[in-house]
C-alpha positions in Angstrom: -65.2 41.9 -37.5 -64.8 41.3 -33.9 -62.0 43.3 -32.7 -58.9 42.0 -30.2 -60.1 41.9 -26.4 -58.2 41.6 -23.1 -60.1 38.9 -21.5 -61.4 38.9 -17.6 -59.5 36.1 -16.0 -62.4 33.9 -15.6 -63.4 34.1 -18.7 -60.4 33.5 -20.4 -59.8 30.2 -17.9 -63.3 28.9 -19.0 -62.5 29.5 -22.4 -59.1 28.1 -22.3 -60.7 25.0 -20.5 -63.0 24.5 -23.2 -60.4 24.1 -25.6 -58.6 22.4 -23.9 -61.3 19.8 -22.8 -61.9 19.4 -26.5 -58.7 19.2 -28.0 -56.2 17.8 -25.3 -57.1 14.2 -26.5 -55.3 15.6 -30.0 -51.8 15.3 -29.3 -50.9 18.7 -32.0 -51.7 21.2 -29.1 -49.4 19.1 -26.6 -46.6 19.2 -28.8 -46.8 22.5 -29.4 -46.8 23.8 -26.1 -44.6 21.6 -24.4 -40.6 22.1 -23.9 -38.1 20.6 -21.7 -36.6 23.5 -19.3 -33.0 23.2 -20.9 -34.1 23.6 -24.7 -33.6 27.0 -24.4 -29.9 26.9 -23.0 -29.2 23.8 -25.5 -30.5 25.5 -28.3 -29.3 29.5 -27.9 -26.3 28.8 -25.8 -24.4 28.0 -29.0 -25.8 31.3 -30.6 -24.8 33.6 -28.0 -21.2 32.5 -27.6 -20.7 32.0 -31.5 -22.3 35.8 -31.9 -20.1 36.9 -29.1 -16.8 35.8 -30.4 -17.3 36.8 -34.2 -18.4 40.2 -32.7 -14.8 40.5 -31.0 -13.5 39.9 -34.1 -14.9 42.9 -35.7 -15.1 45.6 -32.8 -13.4 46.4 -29.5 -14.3 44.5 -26.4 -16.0 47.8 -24.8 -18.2 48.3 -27.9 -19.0 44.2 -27.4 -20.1 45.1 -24.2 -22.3 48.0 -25.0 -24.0 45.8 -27.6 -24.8 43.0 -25.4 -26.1 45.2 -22.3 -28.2 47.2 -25.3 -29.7 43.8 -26.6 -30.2 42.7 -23.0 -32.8 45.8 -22.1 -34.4 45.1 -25.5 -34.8 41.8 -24.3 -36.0 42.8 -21.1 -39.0 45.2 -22.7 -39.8 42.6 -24.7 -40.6 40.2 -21.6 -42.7 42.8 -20.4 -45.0 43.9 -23.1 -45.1 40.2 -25.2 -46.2 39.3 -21.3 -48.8 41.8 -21.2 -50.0 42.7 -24.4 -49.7 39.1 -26.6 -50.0 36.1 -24.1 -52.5 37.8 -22.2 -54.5 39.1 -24.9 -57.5 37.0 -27.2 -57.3 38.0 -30.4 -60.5 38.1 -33.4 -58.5 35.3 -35.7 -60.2 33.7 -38.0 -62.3 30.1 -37.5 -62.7 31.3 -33.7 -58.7 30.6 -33.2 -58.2 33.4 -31.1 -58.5 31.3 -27.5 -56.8 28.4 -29.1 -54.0 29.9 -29.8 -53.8 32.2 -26.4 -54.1 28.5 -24.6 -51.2 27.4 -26.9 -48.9 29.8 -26.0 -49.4 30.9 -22.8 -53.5 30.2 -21.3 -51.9 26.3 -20.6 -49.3 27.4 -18.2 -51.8 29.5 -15.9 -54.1 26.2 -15.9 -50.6 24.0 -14.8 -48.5 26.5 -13.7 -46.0 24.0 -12.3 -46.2 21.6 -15.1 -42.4 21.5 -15.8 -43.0 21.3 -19.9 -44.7 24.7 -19.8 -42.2 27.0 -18.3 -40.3 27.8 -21.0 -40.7 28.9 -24.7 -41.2 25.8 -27.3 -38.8 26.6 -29.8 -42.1 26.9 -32.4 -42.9 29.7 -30.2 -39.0 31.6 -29.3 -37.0 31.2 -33.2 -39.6 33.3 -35.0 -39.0 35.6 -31.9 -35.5 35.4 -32.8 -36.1 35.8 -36.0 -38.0 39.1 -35.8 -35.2 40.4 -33.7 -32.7 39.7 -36.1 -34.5 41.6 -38.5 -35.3 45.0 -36.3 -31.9 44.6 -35.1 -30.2 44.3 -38.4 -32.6 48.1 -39.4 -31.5 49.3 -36.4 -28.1 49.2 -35.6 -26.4 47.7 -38.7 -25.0 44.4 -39.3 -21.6 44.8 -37.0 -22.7 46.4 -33.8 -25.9 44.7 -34.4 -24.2 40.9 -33.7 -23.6 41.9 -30.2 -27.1 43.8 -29.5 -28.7 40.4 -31.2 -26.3 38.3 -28.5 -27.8 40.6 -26.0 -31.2 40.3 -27.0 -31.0 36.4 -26.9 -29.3 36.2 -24.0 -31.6 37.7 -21.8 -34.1 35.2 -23.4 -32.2 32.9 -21.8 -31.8 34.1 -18.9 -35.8 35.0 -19.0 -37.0 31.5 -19.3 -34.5 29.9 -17.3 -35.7 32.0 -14.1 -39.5 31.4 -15.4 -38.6 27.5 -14.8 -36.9 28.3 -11.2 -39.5 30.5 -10.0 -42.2 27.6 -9.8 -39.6 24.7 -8.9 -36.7 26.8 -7.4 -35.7 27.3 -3.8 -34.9 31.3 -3.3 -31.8 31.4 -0.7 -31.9 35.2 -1.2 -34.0 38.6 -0.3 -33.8 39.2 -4.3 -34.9 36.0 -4.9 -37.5 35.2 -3.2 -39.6 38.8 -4.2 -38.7 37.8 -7.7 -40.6 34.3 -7.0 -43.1 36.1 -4.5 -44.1 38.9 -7.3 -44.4 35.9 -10.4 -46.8 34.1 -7.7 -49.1 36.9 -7.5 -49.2 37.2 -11.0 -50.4 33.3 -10.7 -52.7 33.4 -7.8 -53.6 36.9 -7.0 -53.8 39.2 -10.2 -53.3 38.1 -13.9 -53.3 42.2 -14.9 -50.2 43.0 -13.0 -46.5 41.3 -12.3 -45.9 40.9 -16.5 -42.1 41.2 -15.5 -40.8 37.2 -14.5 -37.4 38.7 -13.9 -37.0 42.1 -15.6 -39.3 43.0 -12.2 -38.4 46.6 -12.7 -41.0 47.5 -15.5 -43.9 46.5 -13.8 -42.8 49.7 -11.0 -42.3 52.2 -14.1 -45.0 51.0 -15.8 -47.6 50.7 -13.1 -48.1 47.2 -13.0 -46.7 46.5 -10.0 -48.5 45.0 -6.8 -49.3 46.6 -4.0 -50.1 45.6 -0.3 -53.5 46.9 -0.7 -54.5 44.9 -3.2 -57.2 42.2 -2.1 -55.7 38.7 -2.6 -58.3 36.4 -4.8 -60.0 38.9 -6.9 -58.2 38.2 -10.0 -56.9 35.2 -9.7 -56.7 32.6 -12.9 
């Protein structure tokens, strides 16, 4: 059995190329890739208020708050690692699916990074997410401070995706936001192995994935 592998970045483009060479005339892998930017706020802005108010029913305001700054930082470490570890990783699935389904959910955005239906999450892709979360949330914290953690949590999904779509079509007016847009461009053009935080910049610096002016721009670009 062949086990998981972190691909080189141009392997994992010719790869991804392949399968998408063959299969792109199939519209199932289009479908399942592609999102409008505003699914996500359609979909989960809904959740996040109804989740909010029902919690204020239950506990104090303060407690409220607490939850949805704790669900927020999950949120935020689960950018980073999901980034790192799962759409940048090939794994040994059966049939050979391993690069079909990195190029599913994540290997077609670094081939059309500015294609505006790849910039967020297909919902296919974030409600299991959600789902997962609800359940380690639920373990963790209970079911009544766990309704504002879980409002965190999706939240900063939100939040996550919707500055994903403004990095590549954005305008940064601000210091802050134009690193943020300058670091997710090096993670594009420079070095797939670093820059896993899209706006939750602040782990790739504590985790040691951040860039640095020494690095030679090119070598490991996708």
């Amino acid at each position: 059995m062949r086990r998981m592998r972190r691909m080189a970045p141009r392997s994992r483009r010719s790869e991804v190329m392949t399968f998408e060479t063959k299969n792109i005339g199939g519209e199932t892998p289009e479908q399942l890739s592609a999102s409008p930017h505003l699914t996500p706020v359609i979909i989960y802005t809904p959740i996040i208020l109804g989740l909010t108010i029902y919690s204020l029913t239950l506990q104090g305001a303060a407690t409220v708050a607490l939850g949805l700054f704790v669900g927020y930082i999950a949120w935020t470490l689960t950018e980073y690692f999901g980034h790192r570890y799962l759409f940048h990783t090939v794994f040994a699935l059966p049939l050979g699916l391993g690069p079909r389904f990195q190029f599913l959910i994540h290997g077609v955005h670094h081939i059309y990074p500015s294609d505006p239906l790849r910039l967020v999450m297909p919902p296919l892709l974030s409600a299991p997410i959600m789902l997962l979360a609800l359940a380690v949330i639920r373990l963790l914290f209970g079911g009544v401070f766990g309704w504002p953690v879980l409002a965190g949590f999706i939240g900063g999904y939100v939040i996550y995706d919707c500055v994903h779509f403004w990095t590549h079509h954005g305008q940064p007016k601000s210091k802050l936001g134009h690193l943020v847009r300058r670091l997710h461009m090096l993670h594009h053009f420079r070095d797939a192995t670093k820059g896993f935080g899209v706006h939750a910049i602040w782990w790739d610096y504590l985790f040691g994935t951040a860039y640095r002016k020494g690095d030679t721009p090119g070598a490991k670009a996708v």
